[in-house]
C-alpha positions as CSV (number, residue, x, y, z in Angstrom):
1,X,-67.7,-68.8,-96.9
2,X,-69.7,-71.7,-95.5
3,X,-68.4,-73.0,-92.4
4,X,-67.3,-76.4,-92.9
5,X,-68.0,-78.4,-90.0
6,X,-66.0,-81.7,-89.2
7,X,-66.1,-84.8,-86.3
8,X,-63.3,-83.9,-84.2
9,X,-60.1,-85.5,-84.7
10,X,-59.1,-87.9,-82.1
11,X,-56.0,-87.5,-80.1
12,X,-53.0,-88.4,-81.6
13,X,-51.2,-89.8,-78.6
14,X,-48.5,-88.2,-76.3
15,X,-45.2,-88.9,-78.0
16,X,-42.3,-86.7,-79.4
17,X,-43.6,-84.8,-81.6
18,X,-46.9,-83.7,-79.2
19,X,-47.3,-81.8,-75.5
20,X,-48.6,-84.1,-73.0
21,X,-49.1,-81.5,-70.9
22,X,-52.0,-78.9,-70.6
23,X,-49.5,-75.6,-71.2
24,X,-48.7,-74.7,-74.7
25,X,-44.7,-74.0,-74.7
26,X,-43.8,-70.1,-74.2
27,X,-41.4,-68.2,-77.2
28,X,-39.1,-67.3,-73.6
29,X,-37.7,-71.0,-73.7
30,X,-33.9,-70.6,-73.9
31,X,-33.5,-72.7,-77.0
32,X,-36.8,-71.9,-78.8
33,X,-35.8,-68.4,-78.3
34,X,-32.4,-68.9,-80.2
35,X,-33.9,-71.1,-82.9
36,X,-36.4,-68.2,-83.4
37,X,-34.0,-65.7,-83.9
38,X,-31.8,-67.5,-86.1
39,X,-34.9,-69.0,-88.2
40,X,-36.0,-65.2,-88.4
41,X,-32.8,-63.7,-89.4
42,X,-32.9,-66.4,-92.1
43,X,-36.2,-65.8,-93.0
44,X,-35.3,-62.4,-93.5
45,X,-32.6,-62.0,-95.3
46,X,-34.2,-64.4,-98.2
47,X,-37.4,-62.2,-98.3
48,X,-35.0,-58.4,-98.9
49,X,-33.1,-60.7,-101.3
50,X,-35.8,-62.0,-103.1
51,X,-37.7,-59.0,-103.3
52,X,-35.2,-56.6,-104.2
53,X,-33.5,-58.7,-107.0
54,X,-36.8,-60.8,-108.4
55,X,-39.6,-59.1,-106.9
56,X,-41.0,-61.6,-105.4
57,X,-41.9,-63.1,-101.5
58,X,-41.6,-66.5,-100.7
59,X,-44.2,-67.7,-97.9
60,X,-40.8,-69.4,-96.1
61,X,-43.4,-71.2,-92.9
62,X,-42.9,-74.6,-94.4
63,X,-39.2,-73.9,-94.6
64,X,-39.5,-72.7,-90.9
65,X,-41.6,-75.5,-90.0
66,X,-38.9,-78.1,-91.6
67,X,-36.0,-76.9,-90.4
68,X,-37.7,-76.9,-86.9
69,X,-38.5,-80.7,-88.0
70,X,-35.1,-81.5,-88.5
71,X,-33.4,-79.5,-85.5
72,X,-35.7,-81.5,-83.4
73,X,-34.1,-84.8,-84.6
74,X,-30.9,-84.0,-83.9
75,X,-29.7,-86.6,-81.3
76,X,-29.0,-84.0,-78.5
77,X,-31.1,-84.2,-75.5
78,X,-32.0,-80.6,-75.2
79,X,-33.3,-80.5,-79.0
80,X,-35.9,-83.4,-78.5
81,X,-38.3,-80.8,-77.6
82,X,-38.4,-79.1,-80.8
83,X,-40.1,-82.7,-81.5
84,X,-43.2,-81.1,-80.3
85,X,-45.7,-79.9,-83.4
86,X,-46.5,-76.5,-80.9
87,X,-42.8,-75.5,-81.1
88,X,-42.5,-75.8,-84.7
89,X,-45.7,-73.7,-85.4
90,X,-44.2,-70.7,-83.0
91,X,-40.5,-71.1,-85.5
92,X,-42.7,-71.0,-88.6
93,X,-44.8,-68.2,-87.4
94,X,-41.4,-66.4,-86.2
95,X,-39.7,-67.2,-90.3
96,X,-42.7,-66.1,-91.8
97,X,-43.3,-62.8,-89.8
98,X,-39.9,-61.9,-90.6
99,X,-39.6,-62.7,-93.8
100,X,-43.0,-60.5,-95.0
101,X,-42.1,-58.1,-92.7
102,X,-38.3,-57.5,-93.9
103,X,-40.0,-57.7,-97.8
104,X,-43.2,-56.7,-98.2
105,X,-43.8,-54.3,-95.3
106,X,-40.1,-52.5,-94.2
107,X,-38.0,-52.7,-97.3
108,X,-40.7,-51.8,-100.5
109,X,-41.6,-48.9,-98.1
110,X,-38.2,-47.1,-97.2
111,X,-37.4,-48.1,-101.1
112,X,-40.4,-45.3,-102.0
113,X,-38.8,-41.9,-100.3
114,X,-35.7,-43.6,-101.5
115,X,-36.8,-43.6,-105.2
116,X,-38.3,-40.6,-104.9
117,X,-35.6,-38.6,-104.4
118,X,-35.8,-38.0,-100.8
119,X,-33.2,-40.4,-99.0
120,X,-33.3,-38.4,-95.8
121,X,-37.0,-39.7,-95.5
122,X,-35.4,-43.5,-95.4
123,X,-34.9,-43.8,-91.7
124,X,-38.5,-41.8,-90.8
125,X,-40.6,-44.3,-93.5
126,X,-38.3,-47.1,-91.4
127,X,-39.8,-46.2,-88.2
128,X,-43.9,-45.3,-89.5
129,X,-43.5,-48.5,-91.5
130,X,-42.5,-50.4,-88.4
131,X,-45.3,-49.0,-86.3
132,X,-47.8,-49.5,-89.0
133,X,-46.1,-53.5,-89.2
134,X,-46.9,-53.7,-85.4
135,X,-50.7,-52.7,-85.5
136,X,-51.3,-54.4,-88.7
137,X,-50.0,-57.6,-86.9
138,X,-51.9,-56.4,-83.8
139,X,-55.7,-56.0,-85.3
140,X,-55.5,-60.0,-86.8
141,X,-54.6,-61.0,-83.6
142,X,-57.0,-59.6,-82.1
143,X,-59.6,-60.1,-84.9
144,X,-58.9,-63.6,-85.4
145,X,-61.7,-66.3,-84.6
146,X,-64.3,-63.8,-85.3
147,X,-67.3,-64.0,-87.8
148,X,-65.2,-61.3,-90.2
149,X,-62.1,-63.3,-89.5
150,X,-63.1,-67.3,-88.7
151,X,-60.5,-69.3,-88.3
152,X,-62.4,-71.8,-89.8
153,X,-62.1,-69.9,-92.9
154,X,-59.5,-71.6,-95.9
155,X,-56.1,-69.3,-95.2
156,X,-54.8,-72.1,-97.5
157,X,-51.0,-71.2,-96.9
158,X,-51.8,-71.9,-93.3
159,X,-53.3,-75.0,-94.0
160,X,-50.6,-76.1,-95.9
161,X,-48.0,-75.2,-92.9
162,X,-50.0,-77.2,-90.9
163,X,-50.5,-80.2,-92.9
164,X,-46.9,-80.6,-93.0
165,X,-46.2,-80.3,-89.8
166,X,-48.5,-83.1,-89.0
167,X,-47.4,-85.4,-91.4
168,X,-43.8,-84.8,-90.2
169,X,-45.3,-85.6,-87.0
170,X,-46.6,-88.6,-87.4
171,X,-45.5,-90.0,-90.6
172,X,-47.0,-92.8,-92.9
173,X,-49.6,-92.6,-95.7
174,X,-49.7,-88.8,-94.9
175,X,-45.9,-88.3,-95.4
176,X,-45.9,-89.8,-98.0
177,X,-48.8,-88.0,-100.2
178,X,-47.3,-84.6,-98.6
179,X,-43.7,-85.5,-99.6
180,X,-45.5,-86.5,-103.2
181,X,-46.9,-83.1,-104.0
182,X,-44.2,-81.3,-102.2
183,X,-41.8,-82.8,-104.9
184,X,-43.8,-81.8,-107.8
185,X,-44.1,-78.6,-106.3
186,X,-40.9,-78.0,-106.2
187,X,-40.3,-79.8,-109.9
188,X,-42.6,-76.9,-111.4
189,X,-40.5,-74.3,-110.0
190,X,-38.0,-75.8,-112.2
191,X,-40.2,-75.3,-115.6
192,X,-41.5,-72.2,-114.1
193,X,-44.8,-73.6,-113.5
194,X,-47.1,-71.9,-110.8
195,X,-48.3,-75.3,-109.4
196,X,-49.0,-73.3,-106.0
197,X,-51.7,-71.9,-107.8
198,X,-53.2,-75.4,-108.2
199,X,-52.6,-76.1,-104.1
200,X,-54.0,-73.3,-103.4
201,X,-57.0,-74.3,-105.2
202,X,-57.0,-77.4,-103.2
203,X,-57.5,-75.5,-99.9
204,X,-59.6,-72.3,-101.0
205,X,-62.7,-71.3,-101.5
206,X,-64.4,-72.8,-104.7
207,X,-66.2,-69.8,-105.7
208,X,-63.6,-67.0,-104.7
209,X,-60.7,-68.9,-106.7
210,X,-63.2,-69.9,-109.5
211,X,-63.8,-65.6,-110.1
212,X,-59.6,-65.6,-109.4
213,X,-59.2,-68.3,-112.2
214,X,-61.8,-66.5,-114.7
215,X,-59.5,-63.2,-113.5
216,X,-56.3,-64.4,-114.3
217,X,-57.5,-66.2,-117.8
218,X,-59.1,-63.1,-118.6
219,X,-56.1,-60.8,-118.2
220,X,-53.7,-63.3,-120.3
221,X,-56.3,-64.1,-123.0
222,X,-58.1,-61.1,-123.5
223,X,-55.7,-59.3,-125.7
224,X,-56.1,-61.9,-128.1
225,X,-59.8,-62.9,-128.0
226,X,-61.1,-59.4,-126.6
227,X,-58.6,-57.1,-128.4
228,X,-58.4,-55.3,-125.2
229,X,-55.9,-55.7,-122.4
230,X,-58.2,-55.8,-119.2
231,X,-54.7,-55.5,-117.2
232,X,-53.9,-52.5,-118.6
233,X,-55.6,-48.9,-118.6
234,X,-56.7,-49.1,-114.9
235,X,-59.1,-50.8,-115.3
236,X,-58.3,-54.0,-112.7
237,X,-57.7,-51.1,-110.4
238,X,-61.1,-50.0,-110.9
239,X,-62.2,-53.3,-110.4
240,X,-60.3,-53.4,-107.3
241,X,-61.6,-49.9,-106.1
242,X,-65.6,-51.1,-106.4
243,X,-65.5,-54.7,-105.3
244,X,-63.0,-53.0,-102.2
245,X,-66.1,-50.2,-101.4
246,X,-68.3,-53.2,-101.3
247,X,-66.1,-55.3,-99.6
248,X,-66.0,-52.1,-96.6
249,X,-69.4,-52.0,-96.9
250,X,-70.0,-56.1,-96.2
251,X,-67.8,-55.7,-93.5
252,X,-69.3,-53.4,-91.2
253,X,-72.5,-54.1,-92.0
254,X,-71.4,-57.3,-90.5
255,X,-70.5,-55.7,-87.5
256,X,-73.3,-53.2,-87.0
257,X,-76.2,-54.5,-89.5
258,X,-79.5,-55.2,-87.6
259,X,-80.5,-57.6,-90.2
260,X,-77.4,-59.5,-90.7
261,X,-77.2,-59.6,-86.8
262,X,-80.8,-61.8,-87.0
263,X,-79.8,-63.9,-89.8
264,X,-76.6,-64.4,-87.9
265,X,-78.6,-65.1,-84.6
266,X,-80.8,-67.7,-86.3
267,X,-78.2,-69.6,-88.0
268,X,-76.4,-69.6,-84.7
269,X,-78.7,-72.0,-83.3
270,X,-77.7,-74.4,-85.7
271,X,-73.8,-73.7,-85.2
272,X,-74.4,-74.3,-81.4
273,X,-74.8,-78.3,-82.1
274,X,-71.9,-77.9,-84.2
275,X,-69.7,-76.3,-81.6
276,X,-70.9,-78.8,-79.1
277,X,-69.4,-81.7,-81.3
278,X,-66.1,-79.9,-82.0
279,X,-65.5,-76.4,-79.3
280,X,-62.7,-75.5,-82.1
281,X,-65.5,-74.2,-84.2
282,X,-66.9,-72.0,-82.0
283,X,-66.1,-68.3,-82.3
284,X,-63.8,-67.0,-79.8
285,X,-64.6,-63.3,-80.7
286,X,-67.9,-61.8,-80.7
287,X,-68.6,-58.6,-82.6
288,X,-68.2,-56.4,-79.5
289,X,-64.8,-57.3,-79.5
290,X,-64.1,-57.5,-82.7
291,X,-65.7,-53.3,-83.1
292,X,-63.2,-52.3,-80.5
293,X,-60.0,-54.0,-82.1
294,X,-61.3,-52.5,-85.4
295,X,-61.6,-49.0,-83.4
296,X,-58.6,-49.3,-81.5
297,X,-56.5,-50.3,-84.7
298,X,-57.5,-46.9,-86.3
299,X,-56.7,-45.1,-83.3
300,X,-53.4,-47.0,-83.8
301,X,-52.6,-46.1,-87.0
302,X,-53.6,-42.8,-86.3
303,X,-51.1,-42.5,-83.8
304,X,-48.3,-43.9,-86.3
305,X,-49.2,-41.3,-88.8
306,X,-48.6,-39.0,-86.5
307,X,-45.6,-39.9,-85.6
308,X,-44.4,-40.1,-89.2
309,X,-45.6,-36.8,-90.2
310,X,-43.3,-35.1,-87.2
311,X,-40.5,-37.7,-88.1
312,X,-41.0,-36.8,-91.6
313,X,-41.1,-33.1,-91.1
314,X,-44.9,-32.8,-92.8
315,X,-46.0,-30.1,-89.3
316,X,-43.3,-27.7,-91.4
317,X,-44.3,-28.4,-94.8
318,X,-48.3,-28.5,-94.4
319,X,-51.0,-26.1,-92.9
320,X,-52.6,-27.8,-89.9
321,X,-55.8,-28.6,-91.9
322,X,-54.0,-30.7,-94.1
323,X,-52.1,-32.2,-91.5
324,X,-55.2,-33.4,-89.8
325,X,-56.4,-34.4,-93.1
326,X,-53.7,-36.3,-94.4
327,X,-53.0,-38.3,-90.7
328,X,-56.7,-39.5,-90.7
329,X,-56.9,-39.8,-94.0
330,X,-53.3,-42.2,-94.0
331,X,-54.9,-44.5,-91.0
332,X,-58.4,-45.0,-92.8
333,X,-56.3,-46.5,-95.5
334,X,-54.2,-48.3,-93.8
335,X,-57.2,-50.1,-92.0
336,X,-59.0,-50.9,-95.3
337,X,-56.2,-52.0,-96.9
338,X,-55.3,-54.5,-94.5
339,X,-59.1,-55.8,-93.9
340,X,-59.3,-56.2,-98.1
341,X,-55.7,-57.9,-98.3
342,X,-56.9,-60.1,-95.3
343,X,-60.4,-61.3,-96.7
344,X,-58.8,-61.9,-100.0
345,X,-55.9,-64.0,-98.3
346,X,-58.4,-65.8,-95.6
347,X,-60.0,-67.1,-99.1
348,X,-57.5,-68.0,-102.0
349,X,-54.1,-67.0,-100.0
350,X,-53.4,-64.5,-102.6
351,X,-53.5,-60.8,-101.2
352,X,-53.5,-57.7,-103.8
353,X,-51.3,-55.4,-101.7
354,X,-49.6,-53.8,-104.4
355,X,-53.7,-53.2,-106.2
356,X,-55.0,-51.6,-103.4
357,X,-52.2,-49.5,-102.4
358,X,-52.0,-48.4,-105.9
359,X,-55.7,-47.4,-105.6
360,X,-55.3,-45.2,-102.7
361,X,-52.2,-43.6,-104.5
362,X,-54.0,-42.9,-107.5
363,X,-57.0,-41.7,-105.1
364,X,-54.3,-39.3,-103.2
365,X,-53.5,-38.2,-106.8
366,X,-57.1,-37.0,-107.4
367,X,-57.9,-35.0,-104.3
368,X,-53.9,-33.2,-104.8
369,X,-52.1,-34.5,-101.9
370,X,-48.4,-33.3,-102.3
371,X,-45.8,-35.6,-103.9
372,X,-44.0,-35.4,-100.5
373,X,-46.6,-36.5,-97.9
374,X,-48.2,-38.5,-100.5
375,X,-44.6,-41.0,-101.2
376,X,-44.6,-41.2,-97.6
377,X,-48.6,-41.7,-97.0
378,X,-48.0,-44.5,-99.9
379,X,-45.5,-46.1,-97.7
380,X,-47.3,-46.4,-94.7
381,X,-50.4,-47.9,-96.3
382,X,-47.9,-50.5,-98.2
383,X,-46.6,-51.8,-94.9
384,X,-49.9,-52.9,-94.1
385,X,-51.7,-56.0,-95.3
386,X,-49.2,-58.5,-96.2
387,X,-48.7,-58.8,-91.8
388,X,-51.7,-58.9,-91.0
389,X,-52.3,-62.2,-94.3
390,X,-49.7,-63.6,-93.2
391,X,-50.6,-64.1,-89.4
392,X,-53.6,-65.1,-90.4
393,X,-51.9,-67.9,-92.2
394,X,-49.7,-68.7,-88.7
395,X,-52.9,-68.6,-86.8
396,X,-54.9,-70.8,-89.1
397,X,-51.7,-73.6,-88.8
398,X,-52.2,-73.1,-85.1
399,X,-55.6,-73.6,-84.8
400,X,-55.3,-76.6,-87.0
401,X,-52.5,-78.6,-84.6
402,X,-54.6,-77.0,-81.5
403,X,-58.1,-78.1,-82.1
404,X,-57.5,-81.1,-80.6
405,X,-56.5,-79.8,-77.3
406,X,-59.2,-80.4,-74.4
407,X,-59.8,-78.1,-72.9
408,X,-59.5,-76.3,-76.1
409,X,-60.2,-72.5,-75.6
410,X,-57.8,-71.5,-73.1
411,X,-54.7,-73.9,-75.0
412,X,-56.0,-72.3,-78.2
413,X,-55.9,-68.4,-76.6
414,X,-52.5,-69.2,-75.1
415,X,-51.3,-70.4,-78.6
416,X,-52.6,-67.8,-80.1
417,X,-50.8,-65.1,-77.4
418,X,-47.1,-67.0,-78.3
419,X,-47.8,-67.5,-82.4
420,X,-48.3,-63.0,-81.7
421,X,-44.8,-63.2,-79.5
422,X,-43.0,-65.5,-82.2
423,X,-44.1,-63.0,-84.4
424,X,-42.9,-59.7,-82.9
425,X,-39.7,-61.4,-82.9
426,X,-39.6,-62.0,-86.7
427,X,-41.0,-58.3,-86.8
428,X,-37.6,-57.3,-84.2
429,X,-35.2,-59.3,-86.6
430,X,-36.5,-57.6,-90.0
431,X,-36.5,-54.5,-88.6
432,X,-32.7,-54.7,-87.6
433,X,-31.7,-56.6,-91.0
434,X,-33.6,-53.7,-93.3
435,X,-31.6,-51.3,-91.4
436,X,-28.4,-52.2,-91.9
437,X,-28.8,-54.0,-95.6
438,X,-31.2,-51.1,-97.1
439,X,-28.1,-48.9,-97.8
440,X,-26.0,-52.2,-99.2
441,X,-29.1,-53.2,-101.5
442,X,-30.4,-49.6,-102.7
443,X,-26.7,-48.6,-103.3
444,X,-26.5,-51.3,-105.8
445,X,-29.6,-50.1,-108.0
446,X,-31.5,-53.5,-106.2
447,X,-34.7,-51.5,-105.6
448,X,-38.0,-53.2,-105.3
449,X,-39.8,-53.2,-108.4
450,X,-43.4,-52.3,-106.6
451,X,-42.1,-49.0,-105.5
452,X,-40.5,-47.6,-108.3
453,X,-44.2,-48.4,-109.6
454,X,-45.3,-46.3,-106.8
455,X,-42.7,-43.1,-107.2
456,X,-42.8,-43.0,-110.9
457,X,-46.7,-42.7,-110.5
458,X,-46.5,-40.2,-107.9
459,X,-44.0,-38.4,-110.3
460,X,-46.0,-38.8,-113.0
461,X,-49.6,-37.8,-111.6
462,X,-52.7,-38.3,-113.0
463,X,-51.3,-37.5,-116.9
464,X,-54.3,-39.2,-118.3
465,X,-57.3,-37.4,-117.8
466,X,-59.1,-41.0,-118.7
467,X,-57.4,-43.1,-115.9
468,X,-59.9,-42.2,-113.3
469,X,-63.1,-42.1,-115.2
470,X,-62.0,-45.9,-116.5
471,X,-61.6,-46.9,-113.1
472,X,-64.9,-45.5,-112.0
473,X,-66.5,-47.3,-115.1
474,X,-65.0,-50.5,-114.0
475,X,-65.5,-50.3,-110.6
476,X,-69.1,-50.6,-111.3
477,X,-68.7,-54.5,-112.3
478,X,-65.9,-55.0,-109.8
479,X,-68.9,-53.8,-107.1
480,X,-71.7,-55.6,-108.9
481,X,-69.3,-59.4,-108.8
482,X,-68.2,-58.2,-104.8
483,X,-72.4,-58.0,-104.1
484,X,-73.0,-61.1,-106.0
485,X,-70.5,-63.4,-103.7
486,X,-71.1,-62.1,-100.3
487,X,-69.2,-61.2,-98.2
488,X,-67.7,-64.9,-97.1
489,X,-66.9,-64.9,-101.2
490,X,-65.0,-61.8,-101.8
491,X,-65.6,-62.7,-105.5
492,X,-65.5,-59.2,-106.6
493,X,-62.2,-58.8,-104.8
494,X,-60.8,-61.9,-106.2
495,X,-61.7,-61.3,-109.6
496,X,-59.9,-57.7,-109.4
497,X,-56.9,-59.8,-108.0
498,X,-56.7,-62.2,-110.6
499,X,-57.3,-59.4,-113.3
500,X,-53.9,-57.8,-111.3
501,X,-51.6,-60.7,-111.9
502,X,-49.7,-62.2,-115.6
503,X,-48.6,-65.2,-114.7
504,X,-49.2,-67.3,-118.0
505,X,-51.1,-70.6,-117.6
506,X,-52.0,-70.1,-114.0
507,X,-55.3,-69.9,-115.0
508,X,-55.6,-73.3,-116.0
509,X,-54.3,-74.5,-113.2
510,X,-56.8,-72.9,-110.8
511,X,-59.7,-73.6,-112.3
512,X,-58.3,-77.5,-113.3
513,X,-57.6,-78.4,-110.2
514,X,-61.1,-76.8,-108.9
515,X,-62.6,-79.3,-111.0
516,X,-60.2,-82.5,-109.9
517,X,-61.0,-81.3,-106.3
518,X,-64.9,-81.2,-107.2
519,X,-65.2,-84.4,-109.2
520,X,-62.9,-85.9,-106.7
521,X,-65.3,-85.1,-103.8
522,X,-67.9,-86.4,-105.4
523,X,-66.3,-89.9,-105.9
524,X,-64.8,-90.3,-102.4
525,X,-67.0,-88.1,-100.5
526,X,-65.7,-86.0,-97.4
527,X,-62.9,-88.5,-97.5
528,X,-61.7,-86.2,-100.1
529,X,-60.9,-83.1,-98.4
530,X,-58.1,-85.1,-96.4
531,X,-56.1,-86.2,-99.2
532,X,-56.7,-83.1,-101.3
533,X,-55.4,-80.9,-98.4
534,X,-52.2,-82.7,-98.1
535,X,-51.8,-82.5,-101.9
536,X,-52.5,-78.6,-101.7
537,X,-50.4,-78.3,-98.7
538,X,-46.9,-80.2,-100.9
539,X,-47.7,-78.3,-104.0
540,X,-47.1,-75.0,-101.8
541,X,-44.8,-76.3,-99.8
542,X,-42.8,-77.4,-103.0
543,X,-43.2,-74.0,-104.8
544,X,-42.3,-72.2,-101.7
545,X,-38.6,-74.6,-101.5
546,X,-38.2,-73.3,-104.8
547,X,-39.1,-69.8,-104.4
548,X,-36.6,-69.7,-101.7
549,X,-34.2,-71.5,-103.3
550,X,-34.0,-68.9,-105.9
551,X,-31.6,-66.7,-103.4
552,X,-29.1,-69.4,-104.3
553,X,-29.4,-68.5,-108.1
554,X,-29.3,-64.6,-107.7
């Protein structure tokens, strides 16, 4: 993605709802603690509910972020300083973590052994899945700000948390064109209309949600005009599987490519004006750094699937070769997973979890890993990703309310360091609700629907002999699309993602609103992106009220 470069901001100045002074606030403060916790235990009991009985997540860091708004009007002296924006982003960031965490990462993967037949599996998949939550969350920290992972990038979810925090703030024109789109956001929930899908396109990049939008109206037109279901047969998955090789590819030739290093140096000397004019541009990890976090997250998850192979009793049940095999094998695809789910979510705020866990499934499948180690394998990999997105979202909103800070770079590391803490309690909440609901939830047949997708495949095997020569036939496009866009684009991966997802006429409303946000730019210039970005930011918000609200229904 092209970096795009703005004036900076001025100061808004010291009142309520900002910090005055040059330390960002700490997660340890008494009553930011407590309004963590509670936010977190909220945050995830709505993502287990939703998940298990609908199937779906709701991003719940604008509900964070509101509540926090509301707490910190509360006419009681020692709630005046959850006025400040910096305290609201750590009690988003806190909701958030603990909400994906509870849903996405720790309940879908004790819900695979579960479904597989194997409940006495549950509480070791609780404690890899954990682990693997941890370093997931761990590697984005630690690889945010960096040319793979720029926080200048469009993470439009986190953009949207931060827009409303700021017009909360400081009220006006901005409040009121954020409280506009946040109410027909939350209208369309009501007609089961996907208007996120039109913020997001507000925020994103134009090219990776143009190949999502051609993605998505492929997959719910193409049985009509083509004759063929693209979403069915594998072939998305293929798709997924070449533009995801590519994507790996793109990503360390980033970090070790002499070539790309040049190109890089030479547009650096343009940047450096850039970052003169406005420091938060600036990259605050360089590839060095960004090689050992890489490195030190696969050590990580090595270490994890260790640990869940002993807690799992796989040293019994395998010969030491496979053991090996299978532990290295379980952390390579835990780190891929989570750098393909990130650069898809850094661009559109969309990540394919459920795709490319699939793909290494079906790929365990094909080089006969047992059903046993494979379930669990699957449920490691699945806890991945959908963290590490979803702090990339908390940092972005971060970043936003901190870039005008001076001095910036130590206030922005700081922020960063707390957003992490904030989030390993979210992680600490989830971790204790999953354990004692999962027994409640499973007993009642409320099983998330992605992993009984996983354990009937892994029951099922590789029946048709087709699947993976379809997949390696589509891959070939999928890889083709991915080489096209670059590796700022992640075309290839978007179009696999949009090819993964029936939601009817969300198509329309991607690539509808990429064309109101193009012909709007054009007749109010850079002025645009302002208005359009708290538009984005209410439609989201809106569809994320309603998403949550949908706890009340079930």
């Amino acid at each position: 993605m092209a970096h795009h470069v703005s004036a900076p901001h001025p100061a808004p100045p010291p009142g309520p709802g900002t910090d005055d002074d040059r330390s960002h606030p700490r997660v340890l403060e008494p009553v930011l603690l407590v309004v963590l916790v509670v936010l977190a235990a909220v945050g995830a009991v709505i993502g287990i509910d939703l998940v298990s009985k609908l199937g779906i997540s709701a991003n719940t860091s604008v509900v964070g972020a509101l509540v926090a708004m509301l707490i910190g009007r509360i006419p009681l002296g020692f709630l005046r300083r959850m006025r400040s924006v910096h305290r609201q982003n750590l009690a988003q960031s806190a909701i958030s973590a603990a909400t994906f965490a509870s849903a996405n990462a720790l309940l879908t993967s004790v819900a695979v052994p579960y479904v597989f037949g194997r409940k006495d599996l549950v509480w070791p998949m609780l404690a890899g899945a954990f682990i693997g939550l941890i370093v997931d969350a761990w590697v984005l920290y630690r690889a945010f700000g960096s040319r793979l992972l720029p926080a200048d990038a469009a993470w439009p979810p986190g953009t949207a948390a931060a827009e409303t925090i700021k017009a909360g703030d400081r009220g006006g024109r901005r409040a009121l064109i954020l409280a506009g789109g946040t109410a027909v956001g939350l209208a369309g929930t009501l007609f089961s209309l996907p208007l996120s899908a039109a913020g997001v396109a507000f925020l994103g990049n134009v090219w990776a949600l143009m190949m999502f939008g051609i993605g998505l109206m492929l997959r719910q037109y193409s049985p009509e005009v083509l004759h063929t279901d693209l979403g069915a047969g594998y072939i998305p998955h293929g798709v997924m599987v070449g533009a995801g090789i590519v994507a790996l590819g793109q990503a360390v030739h980033l970090l070790i490519g002499r070539r790309e290093r040049k190109r890089q140096a030479a547009a650096e000397e343009t940047r450096t004006a850039a970052v003169l004019a406005d420091p938060s541009v600036a990259y605050t990890v360089d590839e060095r750094a960004l090689r050992l976090s890489l490195i030190r997250g696969y050590a990580l998850f090595t270490a994890g699937a260790v640990v869940l192979a002993v807690l799992g009793g796989l040293i019994g049940d395998m010969s030491p070769l496979g053991i090996v095999g299978w532990v290295l094998f379980a952390a390579f695809a835990a780190l891929v997973h989570e750098l393909i789910v990130g650069l898809a979510a850094m661009q559109s705020g969309w990540f394919p979890s459920f795709a490319v866990t699939l793909i290494f499934l079906i790929l365990g499948l094909a080089i006969g890993i047992p059903s046993v180690p494979l379930a669990l394998l699957v449920g490691y990999v699945s806890a991945t990703g959908p963290a590490f997105a979803d702090m990339g979202y908390d940092l972005k909103a971060g970043w936003l309310l901190r870039r005008d800070h001076r001095p910036w770079d130590p206030f922005e590391r700081e922020g960063r360091r707390q957003q992490f803490l904030a989030a390993l309690v979210g992680f600490a909440v989830a971790l204790v609700v999953v354990a004692v609901a999962w027994r409640s939830y499973f007993g009642q047949g409320l099983i998330p629907p992605v992993a009984k997708v996983y354990a009937d495949t892994i029951k099922s095997g590789l029946s048709d002999p087709d699947a993976v020569r379809t997949m390696l036939l589509w891959a070939i496009p999928g890889a083709a699309v991915q080489l096209l866009g670059g590796t700022r684009r992640q075309m290839g991966v978007m179009l696999a993602t949009g090819l993964l997802i029936l939601t009817p006429q969300a198509c329309w409303l991607v690539l509808g609103a990429l064309v109101v946000r193009v012909g709007y730019r054009k007749l109010r210039g850079p002025a645009a992106d302002e208005e359009l970005n708290l538009v984005g930011a209410g439609l989201i918000a809106g569809s994320s009220l309603g998403d949550s609200a949908q706890i009340l229904k079930t």
